[in-house]
C-alpha positions as CSV (number, residue, x, y, z in Angstrom):
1,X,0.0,0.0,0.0
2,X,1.2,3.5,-0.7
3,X,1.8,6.4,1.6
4,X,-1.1,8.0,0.2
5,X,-3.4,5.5,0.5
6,X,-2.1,4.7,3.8
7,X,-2.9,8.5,4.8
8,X,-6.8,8.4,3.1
9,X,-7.4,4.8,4.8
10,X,-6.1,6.1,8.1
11,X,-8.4,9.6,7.8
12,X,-11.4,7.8,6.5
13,X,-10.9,5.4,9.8
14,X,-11.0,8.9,12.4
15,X,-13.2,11.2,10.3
16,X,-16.7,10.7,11.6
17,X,-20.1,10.6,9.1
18,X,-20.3,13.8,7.6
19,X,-17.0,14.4,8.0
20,X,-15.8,17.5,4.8
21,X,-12.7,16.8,3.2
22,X,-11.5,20.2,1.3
23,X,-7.6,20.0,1.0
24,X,-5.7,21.1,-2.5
25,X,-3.6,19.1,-4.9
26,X,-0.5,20.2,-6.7
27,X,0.2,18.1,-9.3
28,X,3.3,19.1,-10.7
29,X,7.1,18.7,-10.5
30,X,8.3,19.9,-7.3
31,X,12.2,21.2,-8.8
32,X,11.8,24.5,-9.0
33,X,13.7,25.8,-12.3
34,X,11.8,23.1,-14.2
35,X,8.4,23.9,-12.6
36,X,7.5,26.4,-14.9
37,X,9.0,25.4,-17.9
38,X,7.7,22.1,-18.0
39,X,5.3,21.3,-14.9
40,X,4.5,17.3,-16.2
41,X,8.4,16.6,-16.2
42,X,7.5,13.9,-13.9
43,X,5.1,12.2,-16.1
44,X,7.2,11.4,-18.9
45,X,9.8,9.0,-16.7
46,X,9.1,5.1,-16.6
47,X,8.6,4.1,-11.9
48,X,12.0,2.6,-12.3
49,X,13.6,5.2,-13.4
50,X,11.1,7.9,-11.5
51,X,12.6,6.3,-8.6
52,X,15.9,6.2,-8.8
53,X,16.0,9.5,-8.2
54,X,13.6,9.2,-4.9
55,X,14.0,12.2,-2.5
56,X,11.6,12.8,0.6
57,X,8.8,14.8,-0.5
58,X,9.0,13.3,-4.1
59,X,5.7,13.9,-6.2
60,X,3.6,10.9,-5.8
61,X,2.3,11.0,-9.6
62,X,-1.3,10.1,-8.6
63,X,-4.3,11.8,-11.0
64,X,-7.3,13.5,-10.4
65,X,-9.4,9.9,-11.0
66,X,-7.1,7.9,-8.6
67,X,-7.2,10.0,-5.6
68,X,-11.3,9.8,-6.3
69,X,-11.4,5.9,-6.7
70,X,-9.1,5.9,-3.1
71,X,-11.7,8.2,-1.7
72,X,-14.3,6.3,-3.0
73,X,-13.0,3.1,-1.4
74,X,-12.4,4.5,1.6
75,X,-15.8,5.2,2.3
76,X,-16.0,9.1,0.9
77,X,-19.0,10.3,-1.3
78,X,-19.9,13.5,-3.2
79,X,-16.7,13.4,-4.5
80,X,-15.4,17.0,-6.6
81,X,-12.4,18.2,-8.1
82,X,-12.2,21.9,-9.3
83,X,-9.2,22.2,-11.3
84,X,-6.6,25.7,-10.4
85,X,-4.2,25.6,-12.5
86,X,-4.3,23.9,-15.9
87,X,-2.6,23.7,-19.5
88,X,-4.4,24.8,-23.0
89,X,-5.6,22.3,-25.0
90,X,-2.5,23.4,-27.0
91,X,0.1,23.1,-24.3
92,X,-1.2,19.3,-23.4
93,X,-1.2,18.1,-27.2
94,X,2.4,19.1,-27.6
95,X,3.6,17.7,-24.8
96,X,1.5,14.4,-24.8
97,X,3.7,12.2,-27.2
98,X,6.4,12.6,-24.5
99,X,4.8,11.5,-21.5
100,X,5.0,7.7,-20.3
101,X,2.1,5.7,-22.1
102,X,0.0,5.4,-18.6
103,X,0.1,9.0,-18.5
104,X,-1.6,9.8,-22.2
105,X,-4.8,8.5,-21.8
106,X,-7.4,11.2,-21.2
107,X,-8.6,9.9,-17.5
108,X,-5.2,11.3,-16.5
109,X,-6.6,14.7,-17.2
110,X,-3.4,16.3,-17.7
111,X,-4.3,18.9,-18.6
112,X,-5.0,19.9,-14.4
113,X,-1.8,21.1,-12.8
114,X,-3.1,21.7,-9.3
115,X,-7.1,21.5,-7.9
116,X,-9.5,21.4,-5.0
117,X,-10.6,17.8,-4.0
118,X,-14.1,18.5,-1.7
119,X,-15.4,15.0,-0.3
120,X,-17.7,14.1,2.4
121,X,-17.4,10.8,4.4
122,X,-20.4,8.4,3.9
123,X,-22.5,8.1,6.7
């Protein structure tokens, strides 16, 4: 299990029935003089390689549709995201061929550099 599912499963266990989640999402690369340049750098490694170059605090590479199927297994409902910061239609077709293949498919919505994830635990 990841750390991040690790952290939902453990706050789904605490947060009682009703409970609001409201927490915001950065999605892109966390070294600075590549941040905005090229904010999906971290998309277009393969995990091996992505991890070679671990560091604490490393971007997790988790999309907008994962953190919502965790959510949703974890007992959360009502489940939105409300994008921030995102790329022109433009911006993502150029630099699509270049991320990893599980990155490309539209799901991945990248597109969405940073958002708002509102949930509310199922009662």
């Amino acid at each position: 299990m990841s750390s991040y599912e690790k952290t939902i499963q453990q706050m789904s266990t605490v947060a009682r029935p009703g409970a609001k989640l409201v927490c915001e999402i950065d999605f892109k690369t966390h070294s600075r003089w590549i941040r905005d340049k090229d904010p999906n750098n971290i998309y277009r490694y393969s995990d091996w390689f992505y991890h070679l170059f671990y560091f604490r605090g490393i971007p997790n590479r988790v999309r907008p549709y994962e953190y919502k199927i965790i959510l949703q297994n974890n007992g959360w409902e009502d489940i939105a995201i409300f994008p921030l910061q995102t790329l022109t239609d433009f911006e993502i077709q150029s630099i699509k061929p270049f991320l990893k293949a599980r990155f490309q498919h539209e799901d991945n919505q990248m597109q969405v550099l940073s958002c708002i994830l509102c949930a509310t635990r199922s009662k």
